[in-house]
C-alpha positions in Angstrom: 109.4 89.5 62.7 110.9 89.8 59.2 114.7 90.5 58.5 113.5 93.1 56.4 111.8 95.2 58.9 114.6 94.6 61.5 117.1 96.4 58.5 113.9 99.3 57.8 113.7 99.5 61.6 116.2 102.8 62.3 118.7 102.0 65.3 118.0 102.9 69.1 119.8 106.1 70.5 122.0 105.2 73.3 122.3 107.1 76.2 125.4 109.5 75.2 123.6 109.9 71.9 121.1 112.5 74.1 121.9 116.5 74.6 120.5 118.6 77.5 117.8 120.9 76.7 117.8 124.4 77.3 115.0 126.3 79.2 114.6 130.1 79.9 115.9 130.3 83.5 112.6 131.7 84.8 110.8 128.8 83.9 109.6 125.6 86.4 111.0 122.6 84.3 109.2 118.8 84.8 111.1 116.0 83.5 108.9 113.2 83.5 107.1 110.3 81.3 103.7 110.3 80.9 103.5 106.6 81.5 105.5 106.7 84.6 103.3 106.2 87.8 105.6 109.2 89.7 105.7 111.6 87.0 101.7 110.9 87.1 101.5 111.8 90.6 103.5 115.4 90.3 101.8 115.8 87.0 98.2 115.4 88.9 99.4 118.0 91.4 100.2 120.4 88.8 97.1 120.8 87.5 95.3 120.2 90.4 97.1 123.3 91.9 97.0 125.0 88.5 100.8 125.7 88.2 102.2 126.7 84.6 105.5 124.8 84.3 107.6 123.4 80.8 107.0 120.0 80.4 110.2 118.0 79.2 109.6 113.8 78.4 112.5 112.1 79.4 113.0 108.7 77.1 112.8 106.2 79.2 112.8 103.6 76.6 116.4 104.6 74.9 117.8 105.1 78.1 118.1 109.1 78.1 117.9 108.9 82.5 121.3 107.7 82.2 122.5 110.1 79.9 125.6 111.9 81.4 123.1 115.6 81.5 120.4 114.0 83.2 122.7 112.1 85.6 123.6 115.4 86.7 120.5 116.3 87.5 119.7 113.3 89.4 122.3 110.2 89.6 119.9 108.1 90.4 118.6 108.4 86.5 115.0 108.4 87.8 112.0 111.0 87.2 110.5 113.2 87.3 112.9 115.7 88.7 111.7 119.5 88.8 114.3 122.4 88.2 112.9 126.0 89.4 116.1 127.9 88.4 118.9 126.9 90.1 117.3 124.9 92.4 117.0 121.0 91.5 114.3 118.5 93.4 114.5 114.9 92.6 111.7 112.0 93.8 108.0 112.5 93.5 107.3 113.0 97.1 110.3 116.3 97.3 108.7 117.6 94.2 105.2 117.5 95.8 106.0 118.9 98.8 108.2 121.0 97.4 105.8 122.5 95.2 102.6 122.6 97.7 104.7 124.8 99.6 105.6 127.2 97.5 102.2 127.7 95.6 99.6 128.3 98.1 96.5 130.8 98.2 93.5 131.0 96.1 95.2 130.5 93.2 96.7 127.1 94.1 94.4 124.5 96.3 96.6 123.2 98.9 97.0 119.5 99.1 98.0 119.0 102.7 95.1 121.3 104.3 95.4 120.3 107.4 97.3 120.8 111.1 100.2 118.3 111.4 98.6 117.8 115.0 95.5 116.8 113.7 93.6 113.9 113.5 92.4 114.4 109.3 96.7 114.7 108.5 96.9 111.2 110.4 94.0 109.9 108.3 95.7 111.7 105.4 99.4 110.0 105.7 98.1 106.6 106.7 96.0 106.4 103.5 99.0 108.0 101.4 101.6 105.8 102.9 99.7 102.9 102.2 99.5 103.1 98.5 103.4 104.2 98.3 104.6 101.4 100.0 103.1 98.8 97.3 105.5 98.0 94.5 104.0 99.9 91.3 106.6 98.6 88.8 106.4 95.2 89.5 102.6 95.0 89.8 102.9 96.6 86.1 105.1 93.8 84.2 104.1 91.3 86.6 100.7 91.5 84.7 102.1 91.6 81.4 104.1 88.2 82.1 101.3 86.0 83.9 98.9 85.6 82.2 96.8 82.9 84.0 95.2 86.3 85.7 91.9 86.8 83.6 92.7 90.8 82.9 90.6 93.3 80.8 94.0 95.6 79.7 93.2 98.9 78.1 94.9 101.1 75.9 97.8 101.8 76.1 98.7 99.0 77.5 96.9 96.3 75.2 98.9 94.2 71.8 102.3 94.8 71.1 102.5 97.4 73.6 102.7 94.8 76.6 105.0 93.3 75.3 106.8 96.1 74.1 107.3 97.1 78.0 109.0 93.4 78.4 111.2 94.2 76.3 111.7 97.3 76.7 112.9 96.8 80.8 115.2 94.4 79.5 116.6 96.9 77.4 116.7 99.6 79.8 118.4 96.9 82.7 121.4 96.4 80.4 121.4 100.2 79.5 121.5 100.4 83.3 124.3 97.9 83.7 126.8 99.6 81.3 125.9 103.0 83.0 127.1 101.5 86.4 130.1 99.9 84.7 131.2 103.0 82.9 129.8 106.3 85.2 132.3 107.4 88.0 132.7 104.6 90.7 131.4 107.0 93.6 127.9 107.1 92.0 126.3 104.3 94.5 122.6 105.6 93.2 123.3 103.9 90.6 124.7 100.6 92.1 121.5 100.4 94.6 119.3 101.2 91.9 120.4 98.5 89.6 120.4 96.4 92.6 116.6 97.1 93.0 115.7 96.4 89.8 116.9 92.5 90.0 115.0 92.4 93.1 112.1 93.4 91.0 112.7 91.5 88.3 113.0 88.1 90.4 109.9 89.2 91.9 107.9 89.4 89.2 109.1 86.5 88.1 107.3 83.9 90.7 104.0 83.3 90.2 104.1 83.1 94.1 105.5 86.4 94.9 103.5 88.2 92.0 100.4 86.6 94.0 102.0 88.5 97.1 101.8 91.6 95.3 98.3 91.5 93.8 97.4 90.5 98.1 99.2 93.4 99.2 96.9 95.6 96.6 93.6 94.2 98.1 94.6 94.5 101.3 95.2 98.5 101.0 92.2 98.5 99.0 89.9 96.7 101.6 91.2 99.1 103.9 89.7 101.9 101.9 86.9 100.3 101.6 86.4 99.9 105.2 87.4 103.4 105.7 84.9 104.9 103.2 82.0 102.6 104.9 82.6 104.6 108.1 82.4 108.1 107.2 79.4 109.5 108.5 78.3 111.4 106.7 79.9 110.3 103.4 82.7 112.7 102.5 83.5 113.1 98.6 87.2 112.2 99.3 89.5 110.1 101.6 89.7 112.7 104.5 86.7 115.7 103.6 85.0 116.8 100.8 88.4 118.5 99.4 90.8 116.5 97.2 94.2 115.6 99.1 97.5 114.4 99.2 96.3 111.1 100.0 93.7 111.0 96.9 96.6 111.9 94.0 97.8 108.6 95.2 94.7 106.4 95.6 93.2 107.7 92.5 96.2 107.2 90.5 96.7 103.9 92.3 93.1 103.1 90.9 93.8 104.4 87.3 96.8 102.1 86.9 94.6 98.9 88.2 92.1 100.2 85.7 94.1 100.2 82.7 96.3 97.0 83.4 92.8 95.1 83.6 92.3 94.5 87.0 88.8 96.3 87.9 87.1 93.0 87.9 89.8 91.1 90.1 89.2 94.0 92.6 86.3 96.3 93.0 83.9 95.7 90.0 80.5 93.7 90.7 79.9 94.6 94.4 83.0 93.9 95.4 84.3 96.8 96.9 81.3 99.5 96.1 82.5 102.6 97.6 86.0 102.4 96.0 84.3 101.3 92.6 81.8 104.5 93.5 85.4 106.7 94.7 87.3 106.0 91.6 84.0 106.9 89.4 84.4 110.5 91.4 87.7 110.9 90.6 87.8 110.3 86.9 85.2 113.1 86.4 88.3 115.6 87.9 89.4 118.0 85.0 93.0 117.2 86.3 92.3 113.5 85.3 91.3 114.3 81.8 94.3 116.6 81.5 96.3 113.8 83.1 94.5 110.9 80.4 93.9 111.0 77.1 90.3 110.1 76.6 89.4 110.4 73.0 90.3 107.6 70.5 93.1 109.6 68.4 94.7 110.4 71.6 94.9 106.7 72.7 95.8 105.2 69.7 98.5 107.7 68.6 100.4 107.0 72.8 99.9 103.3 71.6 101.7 104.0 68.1 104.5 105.9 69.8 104.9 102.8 72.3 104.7 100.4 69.6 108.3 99.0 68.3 109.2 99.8 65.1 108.6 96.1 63.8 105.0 95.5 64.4 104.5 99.2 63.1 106.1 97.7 59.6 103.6 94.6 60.1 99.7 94.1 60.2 99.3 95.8 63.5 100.4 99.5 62.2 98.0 98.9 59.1 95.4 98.5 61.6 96.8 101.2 64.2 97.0 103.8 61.1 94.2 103.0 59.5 91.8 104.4 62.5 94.3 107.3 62.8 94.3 108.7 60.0 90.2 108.4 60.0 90.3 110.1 63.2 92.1 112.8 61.8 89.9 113.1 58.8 86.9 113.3 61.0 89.0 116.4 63.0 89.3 117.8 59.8 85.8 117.3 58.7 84.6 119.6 62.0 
């Protein structure tokens, strides 16, 4: 990149650069990042349940999770985190439960329909557990970095933006590091977190253990396959013909393959049908299109907000404005 766009490009916030918002204490509050595969999971949930909440993006890029107000909320400096008054929930799972609970009747679908004792909430956990055990983030920027995998990537994660991400977790680790160094020694989230994230980071970076990862995938995914083949007669979801706990994960599981590029490594030409059939279902969902932006002004404008300043100064935002600003005129023009 030029020197000249490096001096145009305005300088990163850092973490104590970042004030705590303030909500009306009656209101459900979601931090979260709509590219975070978590925050996609409570999001789904919400508007599968049809709960009004305010919606509050955390920047994870600049580092704002280890801000000293978010840290308070949750010092692990991970979302989403829910606050309903008083009351704070950290970690996807407490947040779903949490809320599932609390918002039940005709109004709000209930995502975990059935008797602890019986045999569809076994099915229902099994399935669920299956897709939470397999490392998301890694299976992410391990795409990004080996590129020997023949991937299809779609927006927003195509160009720049990949590596963007790259260098964007490098950014964050260090942001990370100084936050251990300098946050009150008794905060071990931290510490264990940071820890974590070098795991990950050595992970991803064997070709071997990647391959591990992308095995671990099939092999939930072959499951469901299996699983699907049996139902007689064929349900419309995992466990029954009603949308579950169990299917917030497998469909977003199937969304993120989808956009990293990896239908064809997977499912596509015959081989695995009913998953391929599944994931068809579940993008046609009103919470899925609420959940991903599907026309091209919404796409291109995430990827321009995910796009580092420099490559917005160079060809690429020429080319990323230039069918912006075209979509907008044809908004204008209807």
């Amino acid at each position: 990149m030029s020197t000249q766009a490096d001096e145009i490009a305005p300088a990163s916030p850092q973490p104590e650069d970042f004030k705590a918002p303030v909500f009306q204490d009656n209101k459900i509050v979601l931090y979260f990042h709509p590219y975070n595969f978590y925050s996609q999971k409570v999001l789904l949930v919400f508007y599968e349940k049809n709960i009004d909440f305010t919606p509050y993006i955390v920047d994870l890029c600049n580092g704002e999770q280890y801000s000293s107000w978010f840290l308070k909320l949750n010092p692990k400096g991970d979302v989403p985190v829910l606050q309903d008054g008083s009351l704070i929930v950290p970690n996807s799972r407490n947040i779903i439960n949490y809320v599932d609970n609390k918002f039940r009747g005709i109004q709000y679908p209930v995502l975990k329909p059935y008797n602890p004792d019986s045999l569809e909430y076994e099915q229902m956990m099994t399935f669920d557990q299956a897709v939470t055990r397999l490392p998301i983030g890694a299976l992410s920027l391990g795409s990004f970095i080996h590129d020997d995998i023949k991937l299809v990537p779609k927006a927003p994660f195509i160009g720049p933006v990949r590596q963007a991400c790259l260098n964007n977790n490098q950014k964050v680790m260090d942001i990370l590091r100084r936050s251990v160094a300098e946050v009150d020694a008794k905060n071990t989230a931290l510490k264990q977190k940071l820890e974590l994230q070098m795991r990950r980071r050595a992970l991803i970076a064997s070709r071997i253990d990647f391959q591990r990862v992308l095995d671990a995938v099939r092999s939930v995914l072959t499951f469901v396959e299996q699983e699907l083949s049996k139902q007689t007669p064929r349900k419309e979801w995992l466990t029954g013909d009603e949308i579950t706990l169990a299917d917030v994960s497998l469909g977003l599981l199937l969304q993120r393959l989808y956009q990293l590029g990896f239908e064809n490594y997977y499912w596509s030409y015959g081989k695995l049908p009913m998953v391929e059939g599944y994931f068809l279902r579940f993008k046609q969902r009103p919470s899925y299109h609420r959940l991903v932006p599907t026309t091209n002004f919404d796409i291109l404008k995430d990827m321009w907000t995910m796009t580092p300043p420099n490559y917005k100064l160079g060809a690429t935002a020429g080319i990323l404005v230039g069918h912006i600003n075209t979509n907008k005129r044809t908004l204008n023009s209807t």
